[in-house]
C-alpha distance (Angstrom), angle and dihedral (degrees) to the residues before:
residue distance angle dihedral
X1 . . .
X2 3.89 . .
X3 4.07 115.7 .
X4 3.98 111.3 -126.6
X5 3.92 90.7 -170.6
X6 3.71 105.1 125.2
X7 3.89 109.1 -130.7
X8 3.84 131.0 -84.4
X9 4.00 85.5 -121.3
X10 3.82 90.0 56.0
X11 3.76 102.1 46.7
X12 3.99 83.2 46.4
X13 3.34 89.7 57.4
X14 3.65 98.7 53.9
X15 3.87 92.4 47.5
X16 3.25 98.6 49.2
X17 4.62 82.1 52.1
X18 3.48 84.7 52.2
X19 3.73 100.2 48.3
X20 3.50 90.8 42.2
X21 4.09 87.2 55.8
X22 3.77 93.1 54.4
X23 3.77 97.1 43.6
X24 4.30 88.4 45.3
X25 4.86 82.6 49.9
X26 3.92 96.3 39.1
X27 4.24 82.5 45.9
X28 3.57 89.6 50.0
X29 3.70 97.0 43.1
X30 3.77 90.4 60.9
X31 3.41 97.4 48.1
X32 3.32 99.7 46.3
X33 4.12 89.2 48.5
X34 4.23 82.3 50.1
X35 3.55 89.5 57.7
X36 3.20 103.4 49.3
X37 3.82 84.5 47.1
X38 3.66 92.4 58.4
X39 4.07 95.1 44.3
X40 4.14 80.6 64.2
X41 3.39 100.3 46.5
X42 3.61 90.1 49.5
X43 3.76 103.8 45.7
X44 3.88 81.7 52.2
X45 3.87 87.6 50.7
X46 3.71 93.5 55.6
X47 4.13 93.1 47.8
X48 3.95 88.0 50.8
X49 3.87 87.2 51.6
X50 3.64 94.9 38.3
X51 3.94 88.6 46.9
X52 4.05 87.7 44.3
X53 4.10 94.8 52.2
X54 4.15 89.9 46.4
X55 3.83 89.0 52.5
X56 3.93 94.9 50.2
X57 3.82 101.0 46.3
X58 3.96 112.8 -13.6
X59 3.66 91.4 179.1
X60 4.17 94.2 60.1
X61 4.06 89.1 39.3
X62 3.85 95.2 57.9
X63 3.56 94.1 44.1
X64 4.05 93.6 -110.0
């Protein structure tokens, strides 16, 4: 009788495809959430500085 098992070296393969995937979506999940982190942070950067440059000499900052 013929064995239809696949081989050890096969199934390996496809784990290690499939962890692979996961590792590569739970990678990308982070950075993604870090960016969009970041884009927050630095839109409230620029209305601090913005804020900052009215205070010390509106007249300059807005260009009259």
């Amino acid at each position: 009788m013929k064995n239809n098992r696949p081989s050890n070296t096969i199934i390996n393969a496809f784990l290690l495809v499939v962890a692979s995937l996961a590792i590569y979506l739970v990678g990308a999940l982070i950075i993604s959430g870090f960016q969009h982190t970041n884009k927050k942070i630095f839109k409230q950067l620029v209305v601090q500085v913005e804020n900052q440059l009215n205070n010390i000499s509106p007249s300059i900052y807005n260009g009259k």
